[in-house]
C-alpha positions as CSV (number, residue, x, y, z in Angstrom):
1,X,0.0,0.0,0.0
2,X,1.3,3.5,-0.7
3,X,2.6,6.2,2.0
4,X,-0.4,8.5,2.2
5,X,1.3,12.0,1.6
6,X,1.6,14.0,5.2
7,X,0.0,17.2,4.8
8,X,1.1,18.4,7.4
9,X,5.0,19.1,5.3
10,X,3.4,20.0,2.4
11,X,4.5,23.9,1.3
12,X,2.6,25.9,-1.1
13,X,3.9,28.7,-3.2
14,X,3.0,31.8,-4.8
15,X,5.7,34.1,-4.1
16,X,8.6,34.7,-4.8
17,X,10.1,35.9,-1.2
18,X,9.2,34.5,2.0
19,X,9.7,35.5,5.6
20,X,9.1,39.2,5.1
21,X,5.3,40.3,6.1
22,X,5.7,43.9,5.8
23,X,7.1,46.1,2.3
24,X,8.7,49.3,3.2
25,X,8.6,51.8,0.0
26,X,11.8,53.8,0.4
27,X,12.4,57.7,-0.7
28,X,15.4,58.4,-2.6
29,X,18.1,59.3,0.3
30,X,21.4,59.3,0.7
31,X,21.1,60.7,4.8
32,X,22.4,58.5,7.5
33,X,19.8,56.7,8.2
34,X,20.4,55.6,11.8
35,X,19.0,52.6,14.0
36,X,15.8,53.3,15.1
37,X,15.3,54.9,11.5
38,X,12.8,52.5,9.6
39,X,14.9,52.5,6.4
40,X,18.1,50.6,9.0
41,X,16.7,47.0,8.3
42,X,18.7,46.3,12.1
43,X,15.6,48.1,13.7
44,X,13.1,45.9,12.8
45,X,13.2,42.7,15.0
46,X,11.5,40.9,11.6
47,X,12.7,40.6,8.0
48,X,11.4,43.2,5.3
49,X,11.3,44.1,1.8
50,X,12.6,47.5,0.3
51,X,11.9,49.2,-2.5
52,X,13.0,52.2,-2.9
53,X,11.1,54.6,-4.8
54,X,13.3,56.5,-7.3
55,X,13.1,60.4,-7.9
56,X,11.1,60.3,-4.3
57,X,13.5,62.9,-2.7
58,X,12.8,64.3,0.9
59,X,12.1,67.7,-1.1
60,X,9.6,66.6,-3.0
61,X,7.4,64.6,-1.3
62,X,7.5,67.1,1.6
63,X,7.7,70.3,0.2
64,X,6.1,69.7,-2.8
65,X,3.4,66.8,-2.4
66,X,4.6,64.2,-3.9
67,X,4.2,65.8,-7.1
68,X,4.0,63.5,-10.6
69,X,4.9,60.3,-8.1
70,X,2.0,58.5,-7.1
71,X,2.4,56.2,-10.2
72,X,5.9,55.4,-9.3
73,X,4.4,54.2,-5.5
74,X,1.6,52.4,-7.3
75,X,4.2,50.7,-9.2
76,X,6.5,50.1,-6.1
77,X,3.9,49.0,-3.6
78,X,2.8,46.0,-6.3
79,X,6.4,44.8,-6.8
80,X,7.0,44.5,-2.9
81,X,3.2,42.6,-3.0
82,X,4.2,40.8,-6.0
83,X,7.4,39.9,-4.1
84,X,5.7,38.4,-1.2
85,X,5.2,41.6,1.1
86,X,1.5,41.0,2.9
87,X,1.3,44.5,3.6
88,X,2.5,47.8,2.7
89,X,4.0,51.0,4.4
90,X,6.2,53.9,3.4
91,X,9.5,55.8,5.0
92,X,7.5,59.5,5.3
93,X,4.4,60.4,6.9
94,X,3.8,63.4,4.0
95,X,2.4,60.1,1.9
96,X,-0.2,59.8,3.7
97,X,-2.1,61.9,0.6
98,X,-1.5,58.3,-1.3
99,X,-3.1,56.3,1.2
100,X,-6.1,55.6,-1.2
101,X,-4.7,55.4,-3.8
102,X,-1.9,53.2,-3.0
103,X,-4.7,50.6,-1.0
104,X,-6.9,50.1,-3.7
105,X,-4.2,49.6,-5.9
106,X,-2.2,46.9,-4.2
107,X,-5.0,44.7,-2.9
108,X,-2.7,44.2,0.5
109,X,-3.5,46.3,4.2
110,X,-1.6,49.7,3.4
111,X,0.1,52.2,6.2
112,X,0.9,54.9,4.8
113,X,1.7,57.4,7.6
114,X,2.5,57.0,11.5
115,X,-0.2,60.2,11.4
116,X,-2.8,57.1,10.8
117,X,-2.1,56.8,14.7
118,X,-3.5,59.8,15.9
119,X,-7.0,58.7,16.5
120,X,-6.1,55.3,18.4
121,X,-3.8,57.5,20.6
122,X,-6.5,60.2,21.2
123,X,-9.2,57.1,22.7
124,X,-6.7,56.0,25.0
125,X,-6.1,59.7,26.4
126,X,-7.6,60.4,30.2
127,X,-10.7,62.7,29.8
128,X,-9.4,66.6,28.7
129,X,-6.0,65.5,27.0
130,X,-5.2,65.6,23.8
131,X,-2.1,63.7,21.6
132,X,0.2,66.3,19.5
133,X,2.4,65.9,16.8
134,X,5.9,66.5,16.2
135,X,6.8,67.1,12.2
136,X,9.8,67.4,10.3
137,X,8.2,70.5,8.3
138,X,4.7,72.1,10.0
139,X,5.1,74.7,7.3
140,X,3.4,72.2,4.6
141,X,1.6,69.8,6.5
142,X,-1.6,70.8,5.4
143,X,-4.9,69.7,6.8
144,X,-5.5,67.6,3.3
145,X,-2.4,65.4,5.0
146,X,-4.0,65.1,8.6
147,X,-7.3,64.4,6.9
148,X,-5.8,61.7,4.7
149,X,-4.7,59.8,7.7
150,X,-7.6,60.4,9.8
151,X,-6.2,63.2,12.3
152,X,-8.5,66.1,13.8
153,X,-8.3,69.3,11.9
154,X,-7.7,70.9,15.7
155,X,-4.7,68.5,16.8
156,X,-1.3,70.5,17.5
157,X,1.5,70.6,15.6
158,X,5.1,71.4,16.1
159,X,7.8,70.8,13.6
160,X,11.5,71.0,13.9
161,X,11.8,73.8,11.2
162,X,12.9,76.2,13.5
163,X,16.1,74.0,14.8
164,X,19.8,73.9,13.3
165,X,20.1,70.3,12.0
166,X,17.4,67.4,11.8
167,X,15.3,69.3,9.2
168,X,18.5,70.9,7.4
169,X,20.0,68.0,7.4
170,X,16.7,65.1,6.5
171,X,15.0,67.5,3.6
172,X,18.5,68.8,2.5
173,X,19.2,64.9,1.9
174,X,22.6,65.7,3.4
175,X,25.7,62.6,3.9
176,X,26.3,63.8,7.5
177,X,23.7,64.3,10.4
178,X,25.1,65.8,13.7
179,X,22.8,63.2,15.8
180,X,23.4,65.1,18.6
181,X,21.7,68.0,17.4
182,X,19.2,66.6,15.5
183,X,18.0,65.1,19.0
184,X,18.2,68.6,20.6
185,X,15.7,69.9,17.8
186,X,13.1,67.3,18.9
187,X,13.3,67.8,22.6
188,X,13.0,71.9,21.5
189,X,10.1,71.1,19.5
190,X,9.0,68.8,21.9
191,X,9.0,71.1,24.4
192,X,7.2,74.0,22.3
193,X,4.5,71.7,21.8
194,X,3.9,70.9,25.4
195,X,4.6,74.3,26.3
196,X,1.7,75.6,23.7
197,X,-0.3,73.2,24.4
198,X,-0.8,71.9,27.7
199,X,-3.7,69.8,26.9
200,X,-1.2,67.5,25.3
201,X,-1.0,64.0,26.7
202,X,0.6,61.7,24.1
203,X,3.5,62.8,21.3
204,X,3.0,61.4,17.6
205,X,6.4,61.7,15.6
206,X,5.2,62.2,11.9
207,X,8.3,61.7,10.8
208,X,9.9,58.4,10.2
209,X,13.8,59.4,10.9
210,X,12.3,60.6,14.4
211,X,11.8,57.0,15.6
212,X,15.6,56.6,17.1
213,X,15.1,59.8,19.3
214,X,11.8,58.8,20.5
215,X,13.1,57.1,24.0
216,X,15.0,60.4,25.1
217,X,11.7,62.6,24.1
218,X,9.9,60.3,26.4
219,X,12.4,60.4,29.3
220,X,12.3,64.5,29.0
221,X,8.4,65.0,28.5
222,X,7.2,62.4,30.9
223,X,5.2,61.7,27.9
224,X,3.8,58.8,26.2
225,X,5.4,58.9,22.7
226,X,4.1,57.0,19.3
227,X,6.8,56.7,16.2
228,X,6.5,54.9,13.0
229,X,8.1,52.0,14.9
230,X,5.3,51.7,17.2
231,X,2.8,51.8,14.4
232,X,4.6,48.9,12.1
233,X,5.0,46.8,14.5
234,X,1.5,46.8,15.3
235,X,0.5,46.5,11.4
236,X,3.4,43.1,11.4
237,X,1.6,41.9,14.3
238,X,-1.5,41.5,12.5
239,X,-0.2,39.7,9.5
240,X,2.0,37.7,11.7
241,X,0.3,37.2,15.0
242,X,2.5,35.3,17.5
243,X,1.9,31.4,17.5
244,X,1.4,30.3,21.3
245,X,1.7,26.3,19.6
246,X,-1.4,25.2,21.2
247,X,-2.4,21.4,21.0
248,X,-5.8,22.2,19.6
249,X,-4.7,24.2,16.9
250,X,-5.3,22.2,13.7
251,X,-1.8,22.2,11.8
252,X,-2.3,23.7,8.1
253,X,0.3,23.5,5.3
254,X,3.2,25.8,5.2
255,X,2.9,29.3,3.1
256,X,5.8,31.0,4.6
């Protein structure tokens, strides 16, 4: 009699990378990008996919909108699904104007923007407090990019504009950051916000090269503090959720 086959090590295909839940569309940089910095694949404590987006400089997706791209992040967000990515985010909060766009494209959960954690943050506030973002550039993001992601038109904002390095250097696209400076910018803006607005009882760092400073803003505010980290890692837990290997589970074959 022949061996019945054993389903349970059977593998099924489909893609052409495994291991790698989450596709990170890259801008066009040549900045340090730091741990903590979502485009350092050594801060994510999973695999994932790059694809970097090409003509997407920090210039132009901030200070001009993104202008003539959203094709080129259609394009980009399909190759990491076509890849094997089983969702989709991006390395600047500005994109959150091709959150639509890029979701109904891909056919795959889409993140966009760590602005797209604004409201989550604001229900888990005590009663009369409200969360405030820090931005790399408040002087063009608009209330089309809150609204694209979900934010309240009357939620403060603070950007780093004003300081000597982290915008200078991130927008400029520059080879050297002074990191020390750069983190004195966000505890300055950090502290403007708070300072303006006292009502503030959660930071939300728009931008994505914020995430490695996120731990000192939190020791010096005494303030709960979201980052694009933060919010990935909650999207990878959803396509990956942890196994706890329970008996009952009924085994399924292996798609990677």
């Amino acid at each position: 009699m022949p061996d019945r086959p054993n389903h349970d090590r059977i593998a099924h295909g489909g893609k052409a990378l495994y291991g790698s839940r989450v596709g990170i569309l890259m801008l066009e940089t040549r900045f340090p990008r730091i741990p903590g910095d979502m485009g350092n694949a050594a801060t994510w404590p999973f695999p994932v996919l790059y694809k970097v987006v090409k003509g997407a400089s920090p210039e132009r997706v901030v200070k001009e909108r993104a202008n003539g791209l959203l094709n080129a992040f259609l394009e980009g967000a399909r190759e990491l699904a076509d890849l094997g990515a089983d969702g989709i985010t991006t390395t600047c909060g500005f994109l959150s104007l091709f959150q639509r766009d890029i979701a109904a494209h891909v056919g795959v959960p889409v993140a966009t923007s760590s602005l797209m954690q604004a409201p989550m943050i604001e229900r888990v506030l005590p009663a009369g407090r409200q969360v405030g973002i820090l931005t790399i550039s408040a002087k063009t993001l608009t209330p089309e990019h809150l609204a694209a992601a979900g934010v309240s038109a009357d939620t403060p904002v603070v950007g780093t504009d004003e300081g000597r390095e982290f915008t200078r250097a991130i927008l400029g696209d520059e080879p050297v950051l002074d990191i020390a400076a750069a983190e004195r910018d966000i505890i300055d803006a950090g502290e403007a916000l708070v300072r303006r607005h006292p009502q503030v009882g959660a930071v939300l760092l728009e931008c994505t090269n914020m995430a490695p400073y996120a731990a000192t803003l939190r020791e010096h505010l005494d303030l709960p503090v979201y980052d694009i980290v933060s919010f990935v890692s909650w999207f990878h837990a959803g396509l990956n959720p942890r196994d706890f290997g329970h008996p009952a589970r009924a085994p399924r074959p292996w798609r990677g």
